[in-house]
Phi, psi and omega in degrees: 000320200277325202258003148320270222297305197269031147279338234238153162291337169321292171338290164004284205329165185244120188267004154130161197313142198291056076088120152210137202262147172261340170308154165325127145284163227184148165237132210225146165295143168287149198276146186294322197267026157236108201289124153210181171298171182285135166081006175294124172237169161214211194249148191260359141343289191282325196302324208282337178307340191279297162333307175301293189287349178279318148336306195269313173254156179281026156350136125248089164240185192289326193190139170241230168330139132252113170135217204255145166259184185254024174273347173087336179266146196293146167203127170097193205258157202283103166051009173262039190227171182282123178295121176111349190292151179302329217285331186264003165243011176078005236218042180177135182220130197270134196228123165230165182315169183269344173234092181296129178245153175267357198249105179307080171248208178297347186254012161257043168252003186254340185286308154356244174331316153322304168271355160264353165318302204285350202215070144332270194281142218262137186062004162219111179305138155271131176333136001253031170296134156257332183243139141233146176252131166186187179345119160121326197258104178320141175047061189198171152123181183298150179066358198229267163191170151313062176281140188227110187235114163279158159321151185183160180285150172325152185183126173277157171306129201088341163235183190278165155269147173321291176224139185255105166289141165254128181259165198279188193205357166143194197050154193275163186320126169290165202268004156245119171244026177240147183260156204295146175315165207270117202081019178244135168267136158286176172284125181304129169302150143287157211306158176186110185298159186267144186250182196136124161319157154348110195219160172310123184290166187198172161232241164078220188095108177271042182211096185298314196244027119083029155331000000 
């Protein structure tokens, strides 16, 4: 049924204007129905947007959130993401095929297809991505893995953002959907370690040049 559906013109679809959410961010275990490593988290924000592609595409990913929770244990890969990386805002996830291969074959087409959905165009994402990494982009591609960063407010490394976009997956709207006008600072949250449970220490990370 699932690989009918990541065949369909459906996949495709554009599920509708982009949303930013304002809620706590939170850093959460990615859900046993979206295939990852064992011990992988992200800001939960983002899962139901994950859930939604995991549907549609044959995902695996690899690596979320990187760095300390505030339990001192370590989650996601060890120094291999770029200072400044989404990956440290909870707020990015690096993706390969469910049967990984080193080889650009038949079982990246579906990661593929996944990455010109979210990238028409090479350098211009479609909302609410801000970065994709794949073909054209070093230590990115067909055979190496997929990187995917949504939009999100300025956020130091190691903390939540303020506000995340998302496209929606049902339900009504939150009740700010707008990012603050453009020269206006929101008011700064106060300081806040990304929170979560306890999760399996790991080492890995598919990305040499650290996305």
């Amino acid at each position: 049924m699932l690989a009918c559906l990541w065949g369909t013109a459906s996949a495709q679809a554009v599920p509708g204007p982009v949303r930013y959410l304002y809620a706590t961010g939170q850093l959460v275990p990615i859900p046993a129905a979206i295939p990852h490593e064992a011990g992988d988290m992200v800001d939960r924000r983002i899962v139901p947007n994950l859930r939604w592609l995991a549907k549609r595409f044959p995902i695996y990913v690899t690596d979320g959130y990187s760095g300390k929770l505030p339990s001192g244990v370590h989650v996601g890969c060890h120094g291999c993401h770029v200072k400044h990386s989404d990956h440290y805002n909870g707020l990015a996830v690096d993706i390969s095929p469910l049967r990984w291969s080193n080889r650009c074959d038949a079982g990246w087409r579906g990661i593929t297809r996944l990455a010109k959905w979210a990238e028409p165009l090479q350098n211009r994402p479609r909302a609410p991505f801000r970065w994709v990494g794949y073909d054209g982009d070093a230590g990115h591609g067909c055979g190496h893995h997929l990187h995917l960063s949504w939009d999100h407010a300025p956020a130091p490394q190691f903390k939540l953002a303020e506000w995340v976009a998302v496209f929606p997956v049902g339900g009504p709207p939150p009740a700010r959907q707008a990012p603050p006008p453009a020269g206006v600072k929101p008011q700064p949250l106060p300081p806040e370690l990304p929170r979560g449970g306890v999760s399996t220490v790991r080492g890995g990370g598919v990305s040499p040049r650290g996305d």
